[in-house]
C-alpha positions in Angstrom: 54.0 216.1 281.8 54.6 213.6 279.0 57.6 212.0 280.9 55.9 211.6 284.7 52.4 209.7 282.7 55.4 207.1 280.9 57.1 206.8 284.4 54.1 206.0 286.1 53.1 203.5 283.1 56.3 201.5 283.9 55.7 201.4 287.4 52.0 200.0 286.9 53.4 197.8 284.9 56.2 196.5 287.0 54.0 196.7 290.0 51.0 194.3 288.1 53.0 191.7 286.7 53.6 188.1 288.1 57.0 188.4 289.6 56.6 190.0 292.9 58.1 193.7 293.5 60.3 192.4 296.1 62.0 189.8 293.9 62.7 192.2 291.2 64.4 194.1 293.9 66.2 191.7 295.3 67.6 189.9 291.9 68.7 193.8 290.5 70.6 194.5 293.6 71.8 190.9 293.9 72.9 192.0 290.6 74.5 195.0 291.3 76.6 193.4 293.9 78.2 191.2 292.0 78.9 193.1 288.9 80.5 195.8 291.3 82.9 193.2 293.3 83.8 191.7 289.8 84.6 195.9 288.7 86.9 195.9 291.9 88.2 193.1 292.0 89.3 193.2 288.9 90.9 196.9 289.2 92.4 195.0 292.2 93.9 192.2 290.7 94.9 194.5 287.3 96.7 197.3 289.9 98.4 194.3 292.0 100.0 192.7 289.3 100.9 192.8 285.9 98.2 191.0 284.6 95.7 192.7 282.1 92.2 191.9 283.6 89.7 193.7 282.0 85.9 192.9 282.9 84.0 191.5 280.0 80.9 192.6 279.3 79.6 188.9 278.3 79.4 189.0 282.4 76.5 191.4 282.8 74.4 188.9 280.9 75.9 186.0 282.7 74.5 188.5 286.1 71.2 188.2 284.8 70.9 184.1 284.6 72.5 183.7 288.1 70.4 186.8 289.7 67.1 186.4 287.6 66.6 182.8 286.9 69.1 181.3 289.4 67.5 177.6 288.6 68.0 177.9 284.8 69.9 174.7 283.5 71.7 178.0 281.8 72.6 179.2 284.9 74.1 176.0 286.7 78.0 176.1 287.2 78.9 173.9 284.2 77.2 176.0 281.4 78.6 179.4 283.4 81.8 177.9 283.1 82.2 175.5 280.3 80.0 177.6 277.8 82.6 180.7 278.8 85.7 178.8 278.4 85.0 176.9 275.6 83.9 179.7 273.8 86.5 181.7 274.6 88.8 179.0 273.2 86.5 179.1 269.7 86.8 182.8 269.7 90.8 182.9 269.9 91.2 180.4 267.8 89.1 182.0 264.6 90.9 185.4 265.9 94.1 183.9 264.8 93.2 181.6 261.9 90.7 183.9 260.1 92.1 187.2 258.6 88.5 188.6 258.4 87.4 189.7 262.4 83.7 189.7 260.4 84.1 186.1 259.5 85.9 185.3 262.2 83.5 186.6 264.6 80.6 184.9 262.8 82.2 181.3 262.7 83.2 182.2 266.4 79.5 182.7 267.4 78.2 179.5 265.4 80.7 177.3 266.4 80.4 178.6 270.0 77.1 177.2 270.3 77.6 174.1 268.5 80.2 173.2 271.1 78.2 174.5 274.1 75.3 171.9 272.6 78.0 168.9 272.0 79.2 169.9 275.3 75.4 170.3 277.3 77.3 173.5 278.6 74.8 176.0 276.9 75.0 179.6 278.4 73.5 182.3 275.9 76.3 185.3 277.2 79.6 182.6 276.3 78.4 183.4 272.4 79.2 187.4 273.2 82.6 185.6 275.4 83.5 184.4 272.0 82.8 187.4 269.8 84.9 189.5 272.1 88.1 187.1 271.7 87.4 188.8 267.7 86.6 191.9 267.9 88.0 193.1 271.4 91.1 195.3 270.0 94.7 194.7 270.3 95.1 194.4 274.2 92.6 191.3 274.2 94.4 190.0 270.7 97.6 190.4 272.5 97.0 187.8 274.9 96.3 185.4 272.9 95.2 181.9 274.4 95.8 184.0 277.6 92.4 185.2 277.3 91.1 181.6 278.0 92.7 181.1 281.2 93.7 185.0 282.4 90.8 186.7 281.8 87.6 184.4 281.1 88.3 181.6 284.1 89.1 184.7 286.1 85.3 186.4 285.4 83.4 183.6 284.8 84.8 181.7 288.0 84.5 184.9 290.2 81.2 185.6 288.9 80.0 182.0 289.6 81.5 182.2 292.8 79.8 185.4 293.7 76.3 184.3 292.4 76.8 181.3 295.0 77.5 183.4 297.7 74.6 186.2 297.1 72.7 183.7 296.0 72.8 182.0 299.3 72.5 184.9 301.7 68.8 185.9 299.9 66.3 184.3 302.2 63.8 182.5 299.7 
């Protein structure tokens, strides 16, 4: 009983605010879309060849500026893809020069966004792009400045690209 009166306070909730149903809809499945091509694609591209792709999770929160708040200056291509690459630069860079993946990861983060702000390339997820060139195990420390241009062009161009593309076919 306790469970159906908290579902139907979310769904008054989500029904009375300011952002119509339908665009809630639409920007989740929008969304979905693109997160699930990315998936495959990546599987695709990973079983094809011998290239390591794995899907990083910094792109779920790059999904939301594209799908949510498509005319965010955070969601315009150059902050999608210069916040993600130059962060994913920072992060390998302070995976290999600092022994300590706690400091590392921290200085990653900090300088990560003073870069994106030098660089008017600010994308919140890039910060989470750089923390996972730190702390993402031994296959991501593997590649080294691989990373950059293997794995981070690869899902931050596909999801850009994507975003365009779903974006565009979404009447309104």
């Amino acid at each position: 009983m306790k469970l159906l009166s908290q579902t139907k306070t979310i769904l008054a909730a989500c029904l009375s605010s300011d952002i119509r149903f339908r665009e809630k809809i639409v920007s989740s499945a929008a969304a979905f879309f693109a997160i699930l091509v990315l998936v495959l694609s990546a599987h695709q591209l990973s079983a094809g060849t011998s290239i390591f792709l794995p899907v990083l999770a910094s792109m779920g929160a790059s999904a939301f500026l594209l799908f949510v708040v498509p005319h965010s200056p955070m969601a315009q291509p150059w902050p999608v893809i210069g916040g993600h690459l130059a962060s994913a630069a920072i992060g390998v860079a302070c995976a290999i020069w600092i022994p300590n993946p706690t400091i590392a990861a921290a200085v990653a983060v900090a300088l990560s966004i003073f870069f994106m702000h030098c660089m008017r390339c600010l994308h919140p997820p890039s910060a989470a792009t750089a923390m996972i060139a730190v702390l993402g195990g031994p296959e991501i420390h593997a590649l080294g400045w691989q990373f950059c241009y293997e794995v981070v062009a690869v899902n931050a161009g596909l999801i850009l690209l994507l975003a365009f593309v779903i974006n565009n076919l979404i009447p309104g």
